[in-house]
C-alpha angles and dihedrals in degrees: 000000000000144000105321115236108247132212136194127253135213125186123179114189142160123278086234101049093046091111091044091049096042091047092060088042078058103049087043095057103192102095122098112191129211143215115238125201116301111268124236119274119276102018130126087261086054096045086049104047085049098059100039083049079061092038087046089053102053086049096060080041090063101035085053087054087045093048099045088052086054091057095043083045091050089056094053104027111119102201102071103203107220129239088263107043118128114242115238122248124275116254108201090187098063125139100265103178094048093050098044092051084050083061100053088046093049084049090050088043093062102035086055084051100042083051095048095056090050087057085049097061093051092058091053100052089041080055089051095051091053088059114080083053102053079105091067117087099192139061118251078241096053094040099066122072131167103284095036148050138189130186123179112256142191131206115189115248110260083053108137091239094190091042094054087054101043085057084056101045085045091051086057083226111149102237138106124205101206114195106234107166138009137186121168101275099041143027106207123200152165117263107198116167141161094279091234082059099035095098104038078052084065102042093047091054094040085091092057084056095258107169119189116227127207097227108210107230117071089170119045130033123262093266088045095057094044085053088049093051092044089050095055096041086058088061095038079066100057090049091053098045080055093045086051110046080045085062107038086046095053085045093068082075093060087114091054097053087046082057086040077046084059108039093050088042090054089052098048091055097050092042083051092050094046086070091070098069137099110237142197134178100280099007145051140200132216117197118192157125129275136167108274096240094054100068100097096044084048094044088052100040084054104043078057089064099044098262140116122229128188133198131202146147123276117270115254109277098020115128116222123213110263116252132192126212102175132152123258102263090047096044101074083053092062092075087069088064094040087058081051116045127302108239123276124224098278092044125109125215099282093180106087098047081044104048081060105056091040094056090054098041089046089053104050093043092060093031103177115108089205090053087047092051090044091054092039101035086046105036091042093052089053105045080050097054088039090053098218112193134220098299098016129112091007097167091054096046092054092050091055092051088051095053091063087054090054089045088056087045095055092053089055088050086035092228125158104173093329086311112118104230116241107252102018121116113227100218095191121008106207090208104056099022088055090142097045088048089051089050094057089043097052089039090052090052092049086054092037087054086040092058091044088064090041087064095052086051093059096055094037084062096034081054091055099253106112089144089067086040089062096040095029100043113004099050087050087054088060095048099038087048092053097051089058094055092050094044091043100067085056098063098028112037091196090066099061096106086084095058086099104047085036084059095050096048088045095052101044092040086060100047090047097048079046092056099047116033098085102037091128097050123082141240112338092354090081082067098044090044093051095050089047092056090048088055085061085082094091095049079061091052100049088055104050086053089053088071091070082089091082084060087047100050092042098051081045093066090032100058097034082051092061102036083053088053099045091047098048085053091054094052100069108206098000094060095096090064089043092053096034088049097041097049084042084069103028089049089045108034092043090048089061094041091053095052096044085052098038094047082047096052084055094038095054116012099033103035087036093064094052121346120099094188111188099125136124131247120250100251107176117191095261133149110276124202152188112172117018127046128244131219 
């Protein structure tokens, strides 16, 4: 358990046999390669790089085709997969051209369809303006003459209509204004008038809210045009029914373009990875990273192939991926770290030390056992039917080791959604032992920053730097020790028999710390360095307070536990909603909670205390997929 040693990796092929060699890199699946420095312009490697750049690009151009006719398939395909269907298996051999051009077709299918509709509902609402006119037996064309004119019209509804003619009877302007349809927001008409008094007509209803409309149809008359517009709709549906069973029948092949997903996707990257290489005319030469143990598999699966592979350290001052090789219990927990920081090259594996701090302090924030069964028996269903992998569904799988610690938790709380169970003994009761529960959590988080140091003990040693482990670490432990003691007696009477010890520690962990802070500074720095170490204390301090949030988070799920119950018992019938409703929250809002706190107590108390960070993930040239599963 711990960061696997890495090696580097040279591989010198044939320019012939580079699809074949990089095939193999890929089926191994151990092999992380890497960019070397750019080439000069104009040789082989930059003539290379330039036309598989070309090559890389028509290969995302035709994923994006592939992917947008999954989507327009997924919206007409008639068979749903369900969330724990097995996918299929990746065919590698499958007809890439013909799909591809299925795709296309399926692409052109619904935009021509998309359009269609659009067509459709022009026509529609060209069929709903002709309405308030159907009335009408002439065309506005038809209707006008020399002496005479007539425009369609509209008067809003709470126009006073008698009003409007009396004021052009009154004008002596030759005109009517007929009514020839209502609805409840407009009255449209028909404004016909001598042409000399047409616009002084206008001008004379404008104050009665008369709006002229330019009705759409010179030709034919209002009942015409709707006929016409009907007429055409009617077709716009057969072409639509077409349009559609062209697209639900080329959606049965979406399989088959999440296959077609795969094979382009697998292309791309090696054609992405292939960038990477250092070419001649007629050879080519991968540099990379691999695990150490993996050299002589890789230098025998390549002289098969007609190639050469070497295998070497790293040079002084490189810096490897970083690569984990956990157990299963610790693995899921990796992800923690990876959200962090990878390692850098002076880190240790902090995972496993990590993983068991994380699943305590997980537990006893959460603290119900039902609430523990309910993530682990449900998490754990699900990372089983969905058949995850070594590596996959990490964070599900975290938070399914960590439900069994909050079922074992919530025994110990005896807490069964917030019931205490008949028989079992409640060791320690979060609500009423608050200061003893303080105490534990104050006292964890004193053991969780020791073993952070410990930590930085150990690679200060494994550095070769056990001097700076026994000033750096050793001499805090003393003095750390011996404040605990002092300050423990205070809080805990019972405890005052370590006052003096406590003193003692206290008092020789300082002086040493004193002594030695400052040993690489000069002259009165080495004061000054030595009283700003012990300063340091407080920054310890406020640390180990910060652990009273596992008392916080726990008395959070336990009170909310009980008021849920009592209120759900006050509510008669409609006390099962109210529980139901109440532990859905609590359970969900406090584990997330837990998991928020817990990741921040190892971001910033324990890593604070050892880990650098800085490092890169261990990405080997492997096949990828999304839709489709590997063997």
């Amino acid at each position: 358990m711990a960061i696997v040693k890495m090696a580097k990796a040279a591989i010198v092929g044939l320019a012939g046999d580079r699809i074949r060699i990089l095939g193999r890199l890929c089926d191994l699946g151990f092999v992380q390669i890497e960019d070397p420095e750019d080439p000069p312009e104009g040789s082989d490697t930059s003539a290379a790089r330039r036309k598989l750049s070309t090559e890389l690009d028509g290969a995302r151009k035709r994923l994006t085709v592939v992917s947008k006719a999954i989507g327009i398939a997924g919206e007409y395909a008639r068979v749903r997969t369900g969330l724990f269907a097995e996918p299929p298996a990746f065919n590698p051999d499958a007809d890439e051209n013909a799909l591809f051009d299925q795709a296309r077709s399926l692409i052109d299918a619904s935009d021509a369809l998309a359009d269609v509709r659009e067509r459709f509902a022009e026509a529609e609402r060209a069929r709903e303006s002709h309405t308030p006119w159907i009335s009408v037996h002439k065309s506005r064309q038809a209707a006008q003459s020399k002496r005479a004119r007539f425009e369609g019209a509209s008067f809003p509804a709470v126009a006073d209509m008698d009003a409007a003619e009396k004021a052009v009877r009154e004008s002596g302007l030759a005109g009517e204004i007929p009514v020839v349809w209502e609805d409840k927001f407009r009255k449209y008409v028909v404004v016909g008038a001598y042409r000399p008094d047409f616009d002084a007509l206008i001008k004379l209803l404008e104050p009665f809210g008369l709006t002229i409309i330019d009705v759409p149809y010179d030709g034919a008359t209002p009942l015409e045009a709707r006929r016409k517009n009907r007429e055409e709709q009617s077709a716009l549906l057969c072409e639509m029914d077409a349009l559609r069973e062209r697209a639900e029948e080329l959606s049965l092949l979406k399989p088959d373009f999440e296959n077609l997903y795969d094979v382009i996707s697998a292309e791309a990257d090696r054609l992405a990875e292939s960038e990477k290489l250092l070419y001649s005319k007629s050879a080519f030469v991968v540099s990379g990273w691999i695990p150490d143990g993996e050299g002589e598999r890789l230098s025998r699966e390549m002289s098969l192939l007609g190639a050469w592979a070497r295998v070497y350290p790293p040079d002084e001052g490189e810096t490897p991926p970083t690569f984990f090789k956990n157990n299963r219990f610790v693995e899921p927990f990796q992800e923690i770290t990876a959200m962090y920081s990878y390692p850098g090259p002076s880190d240790a594996d902090p995972n496993p030390m990590l993983a068991v701090f994380y699943f305590i302090f997980y537990g006893i924030m959460l603290g119900d056992a039902a609430y523990g069964l309910i993530m682990t028996i449900g998490l754990g269903a699900f990372a089983w039917l969905r058949k995850f992998r070594r590596g996959e569904g990490g964070l599900i799988k975290l938070l399914a080791i960590c439900g069994v610690s909050t079922a074992l938790a919530g025994l110990l709380m005896n807490s069964f959604f917030g019931y205490a169970i008949p028989g079992l003994p409640r060791l320690i009761d979060p609500m009423t032992d608050v200061m003893l529960m303080l105490g534990l959590s104050l006292a964890a988080g004193i053991v969780h920053i020791f073993a952070g140091m410990g930590m930085k003990a150990y690679t200060l040693i494994r550095s070769g730097r056990a001097r700076d482990a026994v000033f750096d670490v050793f001499f805090w432990y003393i003095f750390i020790a011996g404040a605990c003691c002092l300050c423990l007696p205070m809080v805990a009477p019972g405890f005052s028999y370590l006052s003096r010890p406590g003193l003692w520690l206290f008092a020789v962990g300082a002086l040493l710390i004193f002594l030695t802070a400052g040993r690489d500074a000069k002259g009165f720095g080495k004061v000054t360095g030595g009283l700003g170490a012990l300063y340091g204390i407080t920054a310890y301090a406020g640390d180990i307070l910060s652990y009273s949030r596992i008392l916080a988070l726990c008395l959070t799920t336990a009170v909310i536990s009980y008021v849920v119950n009592i209120l759900a018992g006050m509510m008669g019938p409609f006390g099962v909603i109210v529980w139901l409703i109440g532990h859905t929250v609590n359970f969900l809002v406090n584990a997330l909670g837990t998991y928020v706190h817990t990741s921040r107590l190892h971001y910033v108390e324990f890593f604070g205390k050892f880990y650098e960070g800085g490092g890169r993930p261990f990405t080997p040239f492997r096949r990828r997929t999304r839709y489709t599963k590997t063997t």
